[in-house]
N, C-alpha and C positions, 0 to 999 in steps of 0.2 A: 807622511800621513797617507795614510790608505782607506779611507772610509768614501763607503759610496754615496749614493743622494738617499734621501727621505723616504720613509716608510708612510703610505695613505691606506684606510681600510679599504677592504672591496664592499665596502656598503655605503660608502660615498664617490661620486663623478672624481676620477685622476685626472690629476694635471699630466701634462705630456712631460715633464722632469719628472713623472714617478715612475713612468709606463712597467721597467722593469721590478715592481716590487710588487706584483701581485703575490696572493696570500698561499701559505704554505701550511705541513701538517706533515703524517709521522710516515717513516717505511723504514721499517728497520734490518739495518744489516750489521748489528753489533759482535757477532762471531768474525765476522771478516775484518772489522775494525782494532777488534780486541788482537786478532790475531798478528795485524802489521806492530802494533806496538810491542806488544813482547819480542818481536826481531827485532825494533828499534833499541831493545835495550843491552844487545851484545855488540861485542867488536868494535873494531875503530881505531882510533888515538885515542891513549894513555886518558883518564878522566882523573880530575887534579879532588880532593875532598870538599865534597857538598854540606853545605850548614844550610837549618832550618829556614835562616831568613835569606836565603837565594830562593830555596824554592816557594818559598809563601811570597817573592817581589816576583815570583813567574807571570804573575797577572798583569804585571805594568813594565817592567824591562824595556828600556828602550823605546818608549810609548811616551805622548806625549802624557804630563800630570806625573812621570816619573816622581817620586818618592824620592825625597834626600837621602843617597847612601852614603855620602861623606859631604868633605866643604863644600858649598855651593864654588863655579865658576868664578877666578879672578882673570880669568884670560881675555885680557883688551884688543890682542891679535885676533881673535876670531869673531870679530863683531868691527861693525861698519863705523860703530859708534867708541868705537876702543872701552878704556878703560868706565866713560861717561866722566870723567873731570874726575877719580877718584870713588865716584858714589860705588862703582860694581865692586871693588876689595873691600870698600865699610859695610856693605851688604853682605857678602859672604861673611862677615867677620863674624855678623851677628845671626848668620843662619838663614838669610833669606839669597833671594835671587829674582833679577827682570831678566826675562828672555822677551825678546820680538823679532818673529820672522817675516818675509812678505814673500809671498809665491805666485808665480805669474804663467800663464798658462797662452802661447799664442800656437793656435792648430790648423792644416788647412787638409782639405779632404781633396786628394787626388782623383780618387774612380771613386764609382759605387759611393753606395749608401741612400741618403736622399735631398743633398744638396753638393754636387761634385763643383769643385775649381773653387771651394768658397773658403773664408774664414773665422776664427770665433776667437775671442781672446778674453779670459775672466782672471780676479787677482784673488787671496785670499791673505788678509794682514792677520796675525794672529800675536798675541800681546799677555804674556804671562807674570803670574809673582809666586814666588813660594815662599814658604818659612816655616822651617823646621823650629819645634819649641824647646829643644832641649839649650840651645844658646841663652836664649832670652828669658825665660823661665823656668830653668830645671828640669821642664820634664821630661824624660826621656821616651822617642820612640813616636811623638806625634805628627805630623805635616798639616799643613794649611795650604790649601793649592786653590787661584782665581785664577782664570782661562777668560780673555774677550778674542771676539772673531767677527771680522765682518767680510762679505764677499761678493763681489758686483761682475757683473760682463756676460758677454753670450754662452750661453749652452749649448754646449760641445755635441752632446750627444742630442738634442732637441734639433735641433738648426743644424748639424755637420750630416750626422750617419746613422740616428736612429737606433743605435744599440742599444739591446739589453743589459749587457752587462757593465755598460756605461765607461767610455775609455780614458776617461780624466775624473782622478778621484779628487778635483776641486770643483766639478760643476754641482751648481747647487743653485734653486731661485736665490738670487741675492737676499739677505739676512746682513744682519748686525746686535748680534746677541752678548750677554754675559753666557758664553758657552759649558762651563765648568768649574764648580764652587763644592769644594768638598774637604772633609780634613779626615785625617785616616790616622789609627791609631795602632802600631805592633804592638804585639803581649809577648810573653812566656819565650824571649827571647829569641825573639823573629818567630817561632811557630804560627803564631797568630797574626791575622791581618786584617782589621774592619776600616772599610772607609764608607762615609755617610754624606750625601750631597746631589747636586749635579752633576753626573756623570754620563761621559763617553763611553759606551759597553764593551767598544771593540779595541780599548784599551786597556781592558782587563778579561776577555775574553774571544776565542775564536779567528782570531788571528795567527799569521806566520810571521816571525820578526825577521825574517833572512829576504821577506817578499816587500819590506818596506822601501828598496830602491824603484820598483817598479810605481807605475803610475794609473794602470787598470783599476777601478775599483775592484775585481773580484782577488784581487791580490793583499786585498787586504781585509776580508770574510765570504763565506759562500755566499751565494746572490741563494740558497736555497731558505736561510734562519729568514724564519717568519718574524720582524716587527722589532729588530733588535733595534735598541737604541742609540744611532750613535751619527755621525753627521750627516746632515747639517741638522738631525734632531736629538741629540742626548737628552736625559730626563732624569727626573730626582730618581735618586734608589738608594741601596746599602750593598754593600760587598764584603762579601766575609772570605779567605783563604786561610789554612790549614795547612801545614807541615807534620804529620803526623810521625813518621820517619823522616829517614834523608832521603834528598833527591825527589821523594812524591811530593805531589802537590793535590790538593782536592779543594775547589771553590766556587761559589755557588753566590746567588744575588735575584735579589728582585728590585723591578722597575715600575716607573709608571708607562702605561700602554695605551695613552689616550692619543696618541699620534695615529697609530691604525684604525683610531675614531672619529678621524677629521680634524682630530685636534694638535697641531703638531707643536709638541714640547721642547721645541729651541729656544724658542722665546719666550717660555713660560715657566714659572717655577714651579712650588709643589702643590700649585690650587691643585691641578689636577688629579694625580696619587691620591690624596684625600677627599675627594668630593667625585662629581659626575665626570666625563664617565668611569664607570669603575674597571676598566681592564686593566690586567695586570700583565708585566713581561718578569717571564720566570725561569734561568740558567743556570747549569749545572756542567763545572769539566772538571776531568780527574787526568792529570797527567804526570809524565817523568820529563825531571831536568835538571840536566846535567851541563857542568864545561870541562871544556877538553884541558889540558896543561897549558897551550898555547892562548889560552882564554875563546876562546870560539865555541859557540852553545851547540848543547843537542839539546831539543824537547819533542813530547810526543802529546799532545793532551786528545783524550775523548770526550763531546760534549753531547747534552742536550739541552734544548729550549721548550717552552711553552708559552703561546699569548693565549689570555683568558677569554676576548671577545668573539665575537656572535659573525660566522665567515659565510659569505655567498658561498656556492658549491659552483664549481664551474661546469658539471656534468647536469644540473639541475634543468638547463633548457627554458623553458618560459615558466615553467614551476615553483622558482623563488625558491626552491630549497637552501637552508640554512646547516652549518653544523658549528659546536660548540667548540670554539680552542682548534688549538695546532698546533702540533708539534713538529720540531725537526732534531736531524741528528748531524755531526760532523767530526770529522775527526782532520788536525793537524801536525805537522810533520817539520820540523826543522832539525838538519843536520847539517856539520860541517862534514865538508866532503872530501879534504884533500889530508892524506897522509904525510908529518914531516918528519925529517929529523931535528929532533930538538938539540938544543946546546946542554950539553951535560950539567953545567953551574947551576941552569938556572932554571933548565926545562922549560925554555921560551924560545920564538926566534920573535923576537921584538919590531914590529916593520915590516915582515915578511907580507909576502902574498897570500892571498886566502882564497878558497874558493867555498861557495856556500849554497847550500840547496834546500827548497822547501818542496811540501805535497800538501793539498785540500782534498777533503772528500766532502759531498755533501749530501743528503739525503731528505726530500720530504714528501707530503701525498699531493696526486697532480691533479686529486678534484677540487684542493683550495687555492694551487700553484700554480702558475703557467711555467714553472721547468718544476722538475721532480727527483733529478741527479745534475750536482757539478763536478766536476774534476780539474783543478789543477796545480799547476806544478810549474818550477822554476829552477835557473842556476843564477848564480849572482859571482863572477870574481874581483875581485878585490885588489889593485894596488899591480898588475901583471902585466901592463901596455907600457910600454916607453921608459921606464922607469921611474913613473910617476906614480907613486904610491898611495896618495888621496886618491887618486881615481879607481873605478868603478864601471864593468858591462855587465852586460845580463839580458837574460832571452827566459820568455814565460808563456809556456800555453793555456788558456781556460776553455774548455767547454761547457756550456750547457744543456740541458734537454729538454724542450718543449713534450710536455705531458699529453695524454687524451686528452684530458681535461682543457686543455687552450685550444686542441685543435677543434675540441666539441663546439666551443665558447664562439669560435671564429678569435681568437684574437691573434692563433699563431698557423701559417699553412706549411711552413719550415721544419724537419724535424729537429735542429738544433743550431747554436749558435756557436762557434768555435773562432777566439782569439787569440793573434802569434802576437807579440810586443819584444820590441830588441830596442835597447836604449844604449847609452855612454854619457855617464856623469864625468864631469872633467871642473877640477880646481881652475878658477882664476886667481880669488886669493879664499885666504883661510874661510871669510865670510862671504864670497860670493861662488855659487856653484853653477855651472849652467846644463844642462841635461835634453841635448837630442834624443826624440822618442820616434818610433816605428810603428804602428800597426795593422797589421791584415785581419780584418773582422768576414768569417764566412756565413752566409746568412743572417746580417744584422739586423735585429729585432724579431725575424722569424716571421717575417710579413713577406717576405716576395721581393725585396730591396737586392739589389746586386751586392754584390761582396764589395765591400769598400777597402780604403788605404790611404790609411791618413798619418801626417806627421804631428808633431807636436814638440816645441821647444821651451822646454820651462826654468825658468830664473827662478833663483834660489837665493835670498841674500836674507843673512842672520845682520839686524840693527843693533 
């Protein structure tokens, strides 16, 4: 999970858990954007034949709310809880699935920032069901997905170091919500893909799926998308994705946007979407995705967004000037990066090592935003230390840019914010993972704070 904390408008008083989601708007650099993706579309390792419904499941792959692509899980070795006395194989049997993870997050801040030698420690229980209807009733091609989540303990980035870009993508003011209620239906033979509900955004859009080992929030969307919905505030919408060819993908959706209203949609269903206030969050990516022969993804997507509501100007001064909407742009990038040779049979190396690389760009205007470009980027290998093949390192830089517009506002005297993070996930058993985290944060928050260095060890156990 890679979603960072909550979206507040700028026309209500921020809580200090939002500081980094002031409001954003457009700058467009889509020739340069458009131009990285058609290189992304040559060369490489072998690419094995792409069907409609890969690329119309481009939107959720590997994301939590995954879409049933075959049986659900009978695997009693990967869970704390084994098999549960039998119930988990009579549940696949019939199409469904319980997942429960718990994730646990204990950090202490070395230098810098603005609390050194201290610590913070928060958990995040998350508790799923699916079911697919073609077992139980014939139908083919529908999913039923319920998401609960609740999350308690100090804030990392409030109480440790004051970053922007936020370095634990579980802090969040504690919550205990029904997080995600939606059922999605494919057509015309995977081409088509509508899902209608409670939905996480940044699990069908704007994300890197190569950057989900990392634990940065910006690793897992630009800190530039103005008011996206997604933790610890997801909100009712619809989702539509497109396969029009192979390999493309084009998909697009609308939310409810009363969260940038004061009103934050975690814990609320769809009063809001339908009634006051009426902001709307409004998304659109078009991308290429492909897998290699050895199963390892490439994808490229270009997006934009738009929230409809009514944004402070931060160049405005004591004038109160307002402006209408905001947009932003982003484009992302995963590629596998390591060249093999395959085994002749079977055009696979089964267990091999892998190495994996993603890119973010992000784009928006800096008199609604306090940054206005992000950049980053990562490696991830896979399975390459000791001969332990579960395991997992990886090194990720993010920058930000504090715009005119913050430094007008006073809220930022920093020109930007620049984060290194080097992790190692390491197996205990199938269900328990534990993950030493690294980070060097340079100008955190963009207030004058010393450059901090903080660690962070986070527990991983699937129940």
């Amino acid at each position: 999970m890679n979603n960072p904390p909550s979206f507040l408008t700028p026309e209500e008083p921020m809580p200090e858990s939002d500081e980094r989601h002031l409001r954003s708007g457009p700058r467009s650099s889509a020739m340069v954007l458009a131009g990285l993706l058609c290189g992304f579309c040559t060369g490489g390792e072998a690419l094995r034949a792409q069907t409609a419904a890969d690329a119309t499941d481009a939107g959720s792959a590997d994301r939590t709310g995954l879409p049933v692509a075959g049986p659900p899980t009978t695997d009693g070795d990967s869970h704390l809880g084994g098999d549960l006395l039998g119930l988990r194989p009579w549940l696949a049997s019939r199409g469904m699935s319980l997942e429960a993870l718990l994730l646990g997050d204990l950090s202490r801040n070395f230098r810098g920032g603005i609390s050194t030698g201290k610590e913070a420690f928060r958990h995040l229980l998350e508790v799923s069901f699916t079911l697919a209807t073609e077992p139980l009733f014939g139908f083919e091609g529908g999913t039923f997905f319920v998401d609960f989540q609740t999350q308690d303990g100090r804030h990392g980035t409030e109480n440790l170091v004051g970053d922007f870009q936020g370095f634990s993508n579980i802090d969040a003011p504690g919550f205990t919500a029904l997080y995600e209620l939606w059922y999605e239906q494919v057509f015309l033979g995977g081409r088509l893909r509508l899902k209608l509900g409670k939905i996480d955004a940044s699990n069908e859009f704007a994300f890197v799926e190569h950057g989900g080992p990392l634990i940065n929030s910006s690793a897992g969307f630009s800190p530039t998308i103005v008011g996206l919905p997604t933790y610890p505030n997801p909100a009712t919408g619809a989702v539509l994705f497109a396969s029009p060819v192979e390999s493309l993908y084009l998909g697009g959706a609308l939310f409810d946007g009363a969260t940038q209203a004061g009103q934050p949609t975690g814990t609320r269903g769809p009063a809001t979407l339908f009634g006051e206030p009426s902001d709307l969050f409004l998304i659109a990516e078009a991308g290429v995705r492909r897998t290699t022969a050895s199963g390892r993804l490439r994808r490229a997507g270009l997006g934009i967004t738009h929230h409809t509501g009514t944004f402070d100007r931060l160049d405005s001064g004591s004038t109160g000037a307002t402006s209408e909407g905001a947009t932003s742009f982003y484009l992302v990038l995963d590629q596998h990066l390591e060249r093999q040779s395959l085994q002749p049979s079977t055009g696979e190396r089964p267990g091999s090592p892998t190495i994996d690389g993603f890119l973010q760009i992000g784009v928006t205007d800096d008199r609604l935003s306090a940054v206005d470009l992000h950049t980053g980027g990562g490696v991830v290998w896979n399975g390459y230390l000791f001969g332990r093949r579960a395991d997992s390192f990886g090194v990720m830089g993010t920058y930000v840019r504090f715009g005119d517009g913050a430094r007008a506002a006073g809220i930022a005297v920093d020109d930007y914010e620049l984060a290194w993070e080097l992790f190692y996930r390491f197996e205990v058993t199938p269900w328990l993972h534990l993950k030493p985290d690294l980070q060097y944060i340079v100008h955190p928050g963009g207030v004058g704070n010393p450059d901090a260095f903080v660690g962070t060890l986070r527990l991983e156990l699937t129940l």
